[in-house]
C-alpha positions as CSV (number, residue, x, y, z in Angstrom):
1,X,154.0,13.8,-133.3
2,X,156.0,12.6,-130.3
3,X,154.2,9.8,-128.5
4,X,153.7,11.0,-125.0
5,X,151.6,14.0,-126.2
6,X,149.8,11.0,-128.1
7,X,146.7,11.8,-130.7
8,X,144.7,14.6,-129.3
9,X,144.0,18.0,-130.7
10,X,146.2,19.8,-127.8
11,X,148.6,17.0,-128.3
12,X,148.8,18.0,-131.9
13,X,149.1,21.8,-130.7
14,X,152.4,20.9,-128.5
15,X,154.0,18.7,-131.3
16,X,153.5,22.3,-133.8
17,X,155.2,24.1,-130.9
18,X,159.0,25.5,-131.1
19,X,159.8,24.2,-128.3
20,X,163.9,25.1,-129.2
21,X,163.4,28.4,-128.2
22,X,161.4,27.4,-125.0
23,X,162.9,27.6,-121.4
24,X,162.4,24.1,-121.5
25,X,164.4,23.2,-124.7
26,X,163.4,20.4,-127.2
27,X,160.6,17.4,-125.8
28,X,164.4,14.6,-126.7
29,X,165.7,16.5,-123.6
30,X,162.8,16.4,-121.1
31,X,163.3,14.4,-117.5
32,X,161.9,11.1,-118.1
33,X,159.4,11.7,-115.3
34,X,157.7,14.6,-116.9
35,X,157.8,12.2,-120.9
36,X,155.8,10.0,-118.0
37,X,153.3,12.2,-116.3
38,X,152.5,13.8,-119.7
39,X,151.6,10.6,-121.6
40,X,149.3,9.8,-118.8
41,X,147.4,13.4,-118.8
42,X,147.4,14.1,-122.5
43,X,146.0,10.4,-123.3
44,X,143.2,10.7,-120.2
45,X,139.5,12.1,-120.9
46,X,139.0,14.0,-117.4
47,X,140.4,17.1,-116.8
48,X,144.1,17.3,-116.1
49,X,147.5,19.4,-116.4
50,X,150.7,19.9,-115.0
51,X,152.4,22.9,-113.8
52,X,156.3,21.6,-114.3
53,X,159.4,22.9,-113.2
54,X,160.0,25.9,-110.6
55,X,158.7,28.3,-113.4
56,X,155.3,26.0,-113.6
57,X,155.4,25.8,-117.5
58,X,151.4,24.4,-118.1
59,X,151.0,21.5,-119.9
60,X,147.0,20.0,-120.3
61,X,144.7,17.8,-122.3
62,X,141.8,18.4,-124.1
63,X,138.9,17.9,-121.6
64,X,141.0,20.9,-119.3
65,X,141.3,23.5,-122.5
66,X,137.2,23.3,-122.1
67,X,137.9,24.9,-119.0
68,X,140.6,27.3,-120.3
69,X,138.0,28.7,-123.1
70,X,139.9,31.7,-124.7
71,X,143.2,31.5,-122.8
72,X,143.6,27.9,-125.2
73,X,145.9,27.1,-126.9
74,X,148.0,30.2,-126.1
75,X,148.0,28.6,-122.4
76,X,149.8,25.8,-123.4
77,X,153.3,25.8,-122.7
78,X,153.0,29.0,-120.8
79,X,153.9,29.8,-116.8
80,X,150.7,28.8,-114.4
81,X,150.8,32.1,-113.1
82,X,150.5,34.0,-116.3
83,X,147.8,32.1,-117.2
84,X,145.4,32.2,-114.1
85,X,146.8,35.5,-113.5
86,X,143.0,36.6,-111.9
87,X,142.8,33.8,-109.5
88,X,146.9,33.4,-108.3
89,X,146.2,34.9,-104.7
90,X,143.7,32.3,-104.4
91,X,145.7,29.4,-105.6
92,X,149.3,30.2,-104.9
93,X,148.9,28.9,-100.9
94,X,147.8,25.6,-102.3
95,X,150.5,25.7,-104.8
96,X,153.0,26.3,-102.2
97,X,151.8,23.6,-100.0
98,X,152.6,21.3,-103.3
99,X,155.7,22.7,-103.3
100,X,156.4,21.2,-99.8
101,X,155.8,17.5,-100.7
102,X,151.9,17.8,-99.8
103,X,148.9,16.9,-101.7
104,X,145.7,19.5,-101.3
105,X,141.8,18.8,-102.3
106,X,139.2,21.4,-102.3
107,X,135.5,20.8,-103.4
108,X,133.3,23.7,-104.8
109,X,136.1,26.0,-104.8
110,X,134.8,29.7,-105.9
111,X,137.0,31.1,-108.2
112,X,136.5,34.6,-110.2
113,X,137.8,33.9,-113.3
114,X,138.4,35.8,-117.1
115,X,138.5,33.0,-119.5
116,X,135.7,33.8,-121.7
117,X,136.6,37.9,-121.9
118,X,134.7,38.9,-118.5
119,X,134.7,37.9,-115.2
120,X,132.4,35.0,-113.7
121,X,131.6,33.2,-110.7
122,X,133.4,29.6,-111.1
123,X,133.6,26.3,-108.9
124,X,136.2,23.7,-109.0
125,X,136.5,20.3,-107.4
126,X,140.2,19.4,-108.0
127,X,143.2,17.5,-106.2
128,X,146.9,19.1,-106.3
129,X,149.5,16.5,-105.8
130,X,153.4,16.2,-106.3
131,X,155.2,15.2,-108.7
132,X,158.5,13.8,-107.4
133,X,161.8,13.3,-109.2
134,X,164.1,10.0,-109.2
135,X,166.0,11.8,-106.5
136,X,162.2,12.1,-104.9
137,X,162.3,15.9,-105.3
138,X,159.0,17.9,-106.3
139,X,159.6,19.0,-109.7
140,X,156.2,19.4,-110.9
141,X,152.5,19.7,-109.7
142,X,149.8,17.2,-111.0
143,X,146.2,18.4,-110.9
144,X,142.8,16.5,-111.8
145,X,139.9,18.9,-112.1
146,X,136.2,18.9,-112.9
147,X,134.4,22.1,-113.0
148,X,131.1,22.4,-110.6
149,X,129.8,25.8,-111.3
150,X,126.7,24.5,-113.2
151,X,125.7,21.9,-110.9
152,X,127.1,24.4,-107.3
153,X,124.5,27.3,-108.9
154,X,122.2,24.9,-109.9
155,X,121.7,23.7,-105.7
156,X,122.2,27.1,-105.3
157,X,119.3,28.3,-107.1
158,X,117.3,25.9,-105.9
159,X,117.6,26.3,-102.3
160,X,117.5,29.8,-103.0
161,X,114.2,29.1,-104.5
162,X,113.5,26.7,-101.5
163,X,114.2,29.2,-99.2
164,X,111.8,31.5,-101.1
165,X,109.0,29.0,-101.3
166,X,109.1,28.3,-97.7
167,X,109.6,32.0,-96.4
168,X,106.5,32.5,-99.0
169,X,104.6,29.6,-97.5
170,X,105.4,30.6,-94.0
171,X,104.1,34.1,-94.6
172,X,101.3,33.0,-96.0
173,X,100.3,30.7,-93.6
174,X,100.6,28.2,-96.6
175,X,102.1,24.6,-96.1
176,X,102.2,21.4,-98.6
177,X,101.1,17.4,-97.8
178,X,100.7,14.1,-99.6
179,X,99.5,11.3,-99.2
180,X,101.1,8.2,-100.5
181,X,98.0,5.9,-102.0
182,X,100.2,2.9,-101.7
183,X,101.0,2.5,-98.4
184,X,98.1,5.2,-97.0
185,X,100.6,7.5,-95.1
186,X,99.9,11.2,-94.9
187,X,102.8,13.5,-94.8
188,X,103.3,17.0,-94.1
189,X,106.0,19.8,-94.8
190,X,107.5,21.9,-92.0
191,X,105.5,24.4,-92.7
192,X,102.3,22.4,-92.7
193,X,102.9,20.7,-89.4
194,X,103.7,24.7,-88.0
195,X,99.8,25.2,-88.8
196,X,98.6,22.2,-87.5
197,X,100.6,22.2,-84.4
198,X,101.3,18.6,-84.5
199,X,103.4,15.9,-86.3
200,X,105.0,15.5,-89.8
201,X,103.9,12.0,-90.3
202,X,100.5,10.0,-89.9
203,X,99.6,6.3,-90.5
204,X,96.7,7.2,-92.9
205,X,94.1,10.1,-93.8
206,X,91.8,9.2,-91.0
207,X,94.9,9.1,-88.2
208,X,95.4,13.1,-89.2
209,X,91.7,14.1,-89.7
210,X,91.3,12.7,-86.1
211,X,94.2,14.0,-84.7
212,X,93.5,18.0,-85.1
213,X,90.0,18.7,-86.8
214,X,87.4,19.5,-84.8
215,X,84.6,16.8,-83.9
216,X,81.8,18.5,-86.2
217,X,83.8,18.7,-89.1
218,X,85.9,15.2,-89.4
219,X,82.7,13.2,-91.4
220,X,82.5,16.1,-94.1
221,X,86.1,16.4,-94.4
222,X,86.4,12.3,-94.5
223,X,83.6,12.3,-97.1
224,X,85.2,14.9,-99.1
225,X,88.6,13.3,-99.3
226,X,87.0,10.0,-99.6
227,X,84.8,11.4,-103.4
228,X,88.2,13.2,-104.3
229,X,90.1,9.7,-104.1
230,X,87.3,7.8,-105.6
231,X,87.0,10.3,-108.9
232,X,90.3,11.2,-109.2
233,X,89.7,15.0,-109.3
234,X,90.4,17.8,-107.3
235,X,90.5,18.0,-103.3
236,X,88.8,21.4,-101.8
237,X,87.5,21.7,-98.2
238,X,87.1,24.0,-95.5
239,X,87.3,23.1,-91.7
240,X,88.1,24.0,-88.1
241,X,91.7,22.4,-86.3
242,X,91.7,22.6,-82.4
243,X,95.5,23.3,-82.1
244,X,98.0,21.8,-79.2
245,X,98.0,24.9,-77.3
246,X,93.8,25.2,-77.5
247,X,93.9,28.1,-80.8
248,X,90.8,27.1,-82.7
249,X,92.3,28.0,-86.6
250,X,90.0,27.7,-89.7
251,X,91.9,25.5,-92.7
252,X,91.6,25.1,-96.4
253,X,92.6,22.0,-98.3
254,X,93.3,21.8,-101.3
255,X,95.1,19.0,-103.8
256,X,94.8,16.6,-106.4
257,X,95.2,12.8,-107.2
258,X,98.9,12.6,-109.1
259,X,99.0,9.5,-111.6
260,X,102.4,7.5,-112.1
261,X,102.4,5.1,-114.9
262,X,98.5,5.9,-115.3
263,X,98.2,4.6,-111.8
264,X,96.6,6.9,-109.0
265,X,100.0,7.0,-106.4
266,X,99.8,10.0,-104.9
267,X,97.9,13.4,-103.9
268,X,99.2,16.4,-103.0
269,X,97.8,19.9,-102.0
270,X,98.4,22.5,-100.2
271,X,96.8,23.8,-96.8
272,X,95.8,27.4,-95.8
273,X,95.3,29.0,-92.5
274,X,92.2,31.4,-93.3
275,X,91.5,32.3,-90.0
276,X,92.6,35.8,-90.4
277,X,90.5,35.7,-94.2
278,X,87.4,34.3,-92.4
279,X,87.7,37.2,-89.8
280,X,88.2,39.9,-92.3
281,X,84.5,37.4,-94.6
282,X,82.4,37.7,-91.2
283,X,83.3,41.6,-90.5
284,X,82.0,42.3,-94.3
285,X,78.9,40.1,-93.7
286,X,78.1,41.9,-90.6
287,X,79.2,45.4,-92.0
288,X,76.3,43.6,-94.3
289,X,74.4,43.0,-91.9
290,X,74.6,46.7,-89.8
291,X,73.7,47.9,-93.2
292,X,71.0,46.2,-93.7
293,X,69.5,47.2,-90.4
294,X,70.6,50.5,-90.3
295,X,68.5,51.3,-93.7
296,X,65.6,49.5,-91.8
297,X,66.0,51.4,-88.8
298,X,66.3,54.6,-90.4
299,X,63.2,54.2,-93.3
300,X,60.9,53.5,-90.3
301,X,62.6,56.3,-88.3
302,X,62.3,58.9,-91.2
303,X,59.2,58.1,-92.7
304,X,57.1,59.1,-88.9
305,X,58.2,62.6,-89.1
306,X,57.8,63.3,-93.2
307,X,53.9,61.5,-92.7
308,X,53.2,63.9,-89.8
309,X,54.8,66.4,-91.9
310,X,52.6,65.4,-95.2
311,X,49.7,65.2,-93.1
312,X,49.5,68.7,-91.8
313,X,50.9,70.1,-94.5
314,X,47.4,68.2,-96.3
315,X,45.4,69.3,-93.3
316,X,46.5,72.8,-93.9
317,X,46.3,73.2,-97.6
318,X,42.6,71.8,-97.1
319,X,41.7,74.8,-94.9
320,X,43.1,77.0,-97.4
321,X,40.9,75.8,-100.1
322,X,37.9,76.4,-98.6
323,X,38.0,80.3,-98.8
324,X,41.0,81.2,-100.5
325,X,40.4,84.9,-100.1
326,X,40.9,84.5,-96.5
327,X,43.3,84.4,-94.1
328,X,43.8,81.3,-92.1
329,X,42.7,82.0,-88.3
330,X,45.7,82.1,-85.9
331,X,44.6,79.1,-84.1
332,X,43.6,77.0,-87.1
333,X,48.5,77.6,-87.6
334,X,49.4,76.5,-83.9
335,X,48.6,72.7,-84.4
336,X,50.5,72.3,-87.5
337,X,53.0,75.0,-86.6
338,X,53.8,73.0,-83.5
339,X,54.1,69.8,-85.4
340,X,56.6,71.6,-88.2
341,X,58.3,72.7,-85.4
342,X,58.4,69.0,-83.3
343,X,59.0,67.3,-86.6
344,X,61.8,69.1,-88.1
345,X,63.3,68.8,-84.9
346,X,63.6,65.3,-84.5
347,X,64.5,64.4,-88.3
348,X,67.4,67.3,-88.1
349,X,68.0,65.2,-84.8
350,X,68.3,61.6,-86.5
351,X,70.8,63.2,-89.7
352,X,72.8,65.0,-86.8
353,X,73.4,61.1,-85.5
354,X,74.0,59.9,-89.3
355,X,76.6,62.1,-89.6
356,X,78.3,61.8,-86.2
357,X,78.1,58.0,-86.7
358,X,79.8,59.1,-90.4
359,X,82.7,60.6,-88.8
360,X,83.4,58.8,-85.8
361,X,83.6,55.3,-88.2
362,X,86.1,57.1,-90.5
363,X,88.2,58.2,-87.4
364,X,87.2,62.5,-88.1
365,X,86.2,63.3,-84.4
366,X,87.4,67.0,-83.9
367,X,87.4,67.8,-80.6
368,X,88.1,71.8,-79.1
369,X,89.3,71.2,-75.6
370,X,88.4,74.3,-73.0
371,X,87.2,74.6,-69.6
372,X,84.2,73.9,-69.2
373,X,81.9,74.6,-66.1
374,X,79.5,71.7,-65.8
375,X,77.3,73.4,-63.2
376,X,76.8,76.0,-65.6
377,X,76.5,73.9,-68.7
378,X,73.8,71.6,-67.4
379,X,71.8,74.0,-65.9
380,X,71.2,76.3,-69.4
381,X,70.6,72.7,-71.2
382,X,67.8,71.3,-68.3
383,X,66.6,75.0,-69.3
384,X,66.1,74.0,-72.8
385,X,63.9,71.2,-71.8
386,X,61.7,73.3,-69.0
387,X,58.7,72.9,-71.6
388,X,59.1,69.6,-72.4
389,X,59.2,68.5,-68.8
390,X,56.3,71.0,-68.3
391,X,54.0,69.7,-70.8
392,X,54.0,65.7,-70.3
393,X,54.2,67.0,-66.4
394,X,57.3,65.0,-65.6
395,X,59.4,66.1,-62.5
396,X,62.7,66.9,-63.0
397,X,65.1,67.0,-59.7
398,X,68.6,67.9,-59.8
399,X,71.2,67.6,-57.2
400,X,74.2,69.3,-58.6
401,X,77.7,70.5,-57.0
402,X,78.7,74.1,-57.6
403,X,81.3,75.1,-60.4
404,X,82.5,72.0,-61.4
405,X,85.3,72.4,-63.6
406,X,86.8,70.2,-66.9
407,X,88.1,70.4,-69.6
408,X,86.2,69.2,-72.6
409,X,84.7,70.0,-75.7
410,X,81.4,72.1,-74.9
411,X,79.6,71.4,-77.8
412,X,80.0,67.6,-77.3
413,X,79.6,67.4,-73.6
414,X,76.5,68.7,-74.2
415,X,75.4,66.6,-77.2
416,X,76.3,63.7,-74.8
417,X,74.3,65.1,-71.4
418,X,71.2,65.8,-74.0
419,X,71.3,62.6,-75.7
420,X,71.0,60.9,-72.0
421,X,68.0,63.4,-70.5
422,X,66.3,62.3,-74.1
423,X,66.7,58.7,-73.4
424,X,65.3,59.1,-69.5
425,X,62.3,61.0,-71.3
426,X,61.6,58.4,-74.1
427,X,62.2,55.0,-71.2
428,X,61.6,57.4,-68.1
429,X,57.4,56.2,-67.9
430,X,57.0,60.0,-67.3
431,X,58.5,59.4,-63.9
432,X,60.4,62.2,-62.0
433,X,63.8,61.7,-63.5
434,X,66.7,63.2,-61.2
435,X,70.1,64.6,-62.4
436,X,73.4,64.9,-60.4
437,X,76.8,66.1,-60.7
438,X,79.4,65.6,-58.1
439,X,83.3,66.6,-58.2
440,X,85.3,63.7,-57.4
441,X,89.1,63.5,-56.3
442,X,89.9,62.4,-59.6
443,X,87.0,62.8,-61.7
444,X,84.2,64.3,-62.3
445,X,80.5,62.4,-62.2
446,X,77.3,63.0,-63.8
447,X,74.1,60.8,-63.5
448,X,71.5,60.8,-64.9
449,X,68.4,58.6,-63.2
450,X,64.7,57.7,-64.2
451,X,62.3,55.3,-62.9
452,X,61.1,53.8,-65.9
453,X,61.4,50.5,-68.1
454,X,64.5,49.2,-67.0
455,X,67.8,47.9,-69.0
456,X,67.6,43.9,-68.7
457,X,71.5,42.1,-68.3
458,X,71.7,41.0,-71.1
459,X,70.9,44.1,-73.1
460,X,73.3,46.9,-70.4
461,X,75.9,45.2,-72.7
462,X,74.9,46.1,-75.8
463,X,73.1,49.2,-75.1
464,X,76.2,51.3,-76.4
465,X,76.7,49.5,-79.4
466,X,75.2,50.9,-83.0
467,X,71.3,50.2,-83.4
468,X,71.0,48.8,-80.4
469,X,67.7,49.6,-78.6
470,X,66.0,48.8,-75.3
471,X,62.3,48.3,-77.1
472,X,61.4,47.9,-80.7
473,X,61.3,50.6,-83.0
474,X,57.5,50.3,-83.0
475,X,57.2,51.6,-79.6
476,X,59.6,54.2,-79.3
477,X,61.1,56.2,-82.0
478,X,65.2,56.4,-82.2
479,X,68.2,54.8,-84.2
480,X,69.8,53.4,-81.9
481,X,72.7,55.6,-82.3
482,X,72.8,57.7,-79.8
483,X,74.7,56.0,-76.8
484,X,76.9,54.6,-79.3
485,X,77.9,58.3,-79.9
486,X,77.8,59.0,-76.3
487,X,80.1,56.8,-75.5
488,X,82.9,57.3,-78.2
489,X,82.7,61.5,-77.6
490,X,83.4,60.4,-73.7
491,X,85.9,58.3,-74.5
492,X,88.2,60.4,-76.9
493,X,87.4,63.1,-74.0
494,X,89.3,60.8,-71.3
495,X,86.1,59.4,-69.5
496,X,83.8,56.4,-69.6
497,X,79.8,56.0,-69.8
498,X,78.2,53.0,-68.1
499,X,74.6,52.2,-67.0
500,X,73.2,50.3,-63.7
501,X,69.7,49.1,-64.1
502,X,66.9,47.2,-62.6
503,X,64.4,45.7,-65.1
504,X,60.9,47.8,-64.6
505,X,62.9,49.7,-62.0
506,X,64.4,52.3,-64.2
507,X,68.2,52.9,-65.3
508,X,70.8,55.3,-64.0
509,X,73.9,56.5,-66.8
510,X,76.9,57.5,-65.2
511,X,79.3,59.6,-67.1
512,X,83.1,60.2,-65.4
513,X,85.0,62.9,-66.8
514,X,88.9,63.0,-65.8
515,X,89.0,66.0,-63.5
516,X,92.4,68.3,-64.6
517,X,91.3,71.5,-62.8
């Protein structure tokens, strides 16, 4: 084995080489520069080969035939450009910058390269230089090469995975902090700090807890973190942070005491921002709630009617049984007729309002949009209510403009104007009540006025929400439902419903209708 390709297993494959029938001719005849350069690269553990003469003929060690994998050992000997064949467009500008007495480095060079019998992403750190003759010409190109693509995918996999985490954190509302147990400081990531709305850094638990949770909760979240230290286990709270620009945001901590060398260093956890969570928590409790109260509301409400129902219906099975054989006298039916009449009435009434509650919540509203002529449509429903007026002797005045023309739904313009004549009768104190209806230049306006208990304040902002009632369900009979239904029919119609009232003084409603005739 000739000396300069010394003891190594690709020095052993150029020593079985015939190199007499190579461009190059027999290794007695090589320039002594390239006898030189060789010894140097095939005795050398790091990566290295030479690409010699004008035709580039490759000559490498053994740590650079790793990087060949199957294009070794045919490689050796062979033109550069044969054997990186796939990458030449890539390399050949650096080459030729060798060529003109210049020395080139590139770190984490992508290369796509067929060595292993496919193609594959590859990175190279490497330096190109000369090799110069005795008569200081470049006759050869000396390269020292470590490959990178395990440790260039490796960062790039984990900032990919860092990116990932913090996009994930960041649309979570999720961020990460320690704190360090030696020196007491508290530290927070980017994302973290975005939540809080304040620094990245603190001198010590307290510093932070001081700095952005609210005044009633810093001694519970203190005490919390203070047990979690003290037992080593796991760190869980819940609080309120006043951010920099005045949002108030609910938090949730969590962590847990990390040991190094069985010594409590560290803790680390995560933070939450469950505002939007607690939000969706309070909606379900007072869905809960509203639940709870409607099937209050409407056992009491149902349960009058069926007992006045049962009761006559007991009353009149009674006179029946005392003379079977005959007939029940006319005017023994008119009291329990009447209350059939009254009672089935009102509970067909209250699972009307059920239902319209039903499909307003679930968005199912129909409306048919016609003309409408509200002269004409509130005079044949104060009709309807002639006897009722007649028999609790309550005057009714009206004050209403001729043909006043809208378009609306018919149907549920008049649910809404019957719902509010109900309402004056149940609050009116059997006081004249007085409707009106005026054409405006823009809209249309009806009120309707009665002189009875009054709306206090604080209730005229309530009054159209669901269940909400002027008196207890005690006194006067109702859901609560109907202005709430009112007031989303006039809406989806274009209009608005609103109430001025005078505690003990009575109430006036005032519906406006958009006026397109």
């Amino acid at each position: 084995m000739l000396s300069f390709f010394g003891n190594s297993e690709t020095g052993k494959i150029a020593s079985e080489i015939n190199w007499s029938i190579h461009p190059l001719g027999t290794p007695e005849k090589w320039d002594q520069v390239l006898k030189l350069t060789l010894s140097i690269v095939m005795n050398s553990r790091f990566p290295m080969f030479i690409a010699w003469g004008k035709e580039r003929f490759l000559f490498y060690n053994d740590a650079y035939a790793a990087i060949l994998g199957k294009k070794h050992p045919a490689a050796f000997g062979e033109t550069f450009r044969n054997v990186w064949g796939e990458i030449w467009t890539d390399i050949e500008p650096l080459i030729l910058a060798v060529d003109r007495g210049e020395a080139v480095y590139l770190e984490d060079l992508k290369l796509i390269m067929n060595r292993k019998g496919f193609f594959e992403e590859t990175y190279f750190t490497f330096s190109y230089s000369p090799i110069f003759s005795e008569t200081n010409e470049v006759c050869g190109l000396y390269c020292a090469v470590v490959e990178t693509t395990e440790k260039f995918i490796a960062e790039r996999n984990l900032q990919e995975n860092q990116d990932l985490l913090k996009f994930a954190l960041e649309s979570s509302n999720m961020g990460t902090w320690k704190v360090d147990l030696i020196t007491g400081k508290v530290y927070l990531s980017e994302e973290a700090a975005k939540i809080f709305g304040y620094a990245l850094e603190y001198d010590n638990a307290e510093a932070a807890i001081e700095n952005f949770i609210l005044p009633e909760f810093r001694q519970h979240a203190k005490d919390v973190l203070t047990r979690a230290l003290a037992d080593g286990g796991a760190y869980n709270d819940q609080y309120q942070i006043l951010r920099p620009d005045g949002e108030i945001r609910w938090i949730n901590a969590r962590g847990k005491v990390r040991l190094i060398n069985d010594k409590p260093t560290l803790m680390t956890g995560v933070i939450l921002d469950i505002t939007e969570l607690k939000k969706v928590q309070e909606a379900l409790e007072e869905s809960v709630h509203v639940r709870d109260e409607f099937i209050s509301i409407a056992s009491h409400e149902l349960r009058t009617p069926l007992t006045s129902l049962i009761l006559q219906n007991q009353l009149l099975n009674r006179t029946i049984a005392k003379d079977p054989q005959q007939p029940v006298p006319q005017e023994k039916l008119k009291t329990p007729l009447r209350v059939f009449q009254n009672q089935l009435g009102h509970l067909t009434h209250l699972i009307e309002d059920m239902l319209d509650v039903s499909k307003i919540i679930a968005g199912k509203i129909n409306l048919n949009i016609e003309a409408v002529n509200l002269t004409d449509l509130i005079n044949i429903i104060l009709q309807r209510w002639e006897e009722e007026f007649a028999q609790k002797g309550i005057g009714l005045q009206t004050d209403l403009e001729k043909n006043i023309m809208v378009m609306a739904d018919i149907f549920k313009l008049d649910q809404v104007i019957t719902n509010l004549i109900s309402n004056a009768l149940k609050y009116g104190n059997g006081k004249p009540i007085r409707i009106e209806a005026v054409k405006g230049e823009e809209s249309a306006v009806i009120k309707v006025i009665d002189q009875g208990i009054g709306i206090s304040p604080d209730q005229q902002s309530k009054i159209f929400n669901r269940f909400e009632r002027v008196v207890s369900a005690n006194n006067i009979s109702g859901l609560g439902l109907g202005l709430y239904i009112s007031k989303q029919i006039v809406e989806s119609l274009g209009g608005t419903i609103s109430v001025e009232s005078d505690l003990g003084k009575g109430s006036t409603f005032i519906v406006t209708l958009p006026n397109n005739q």
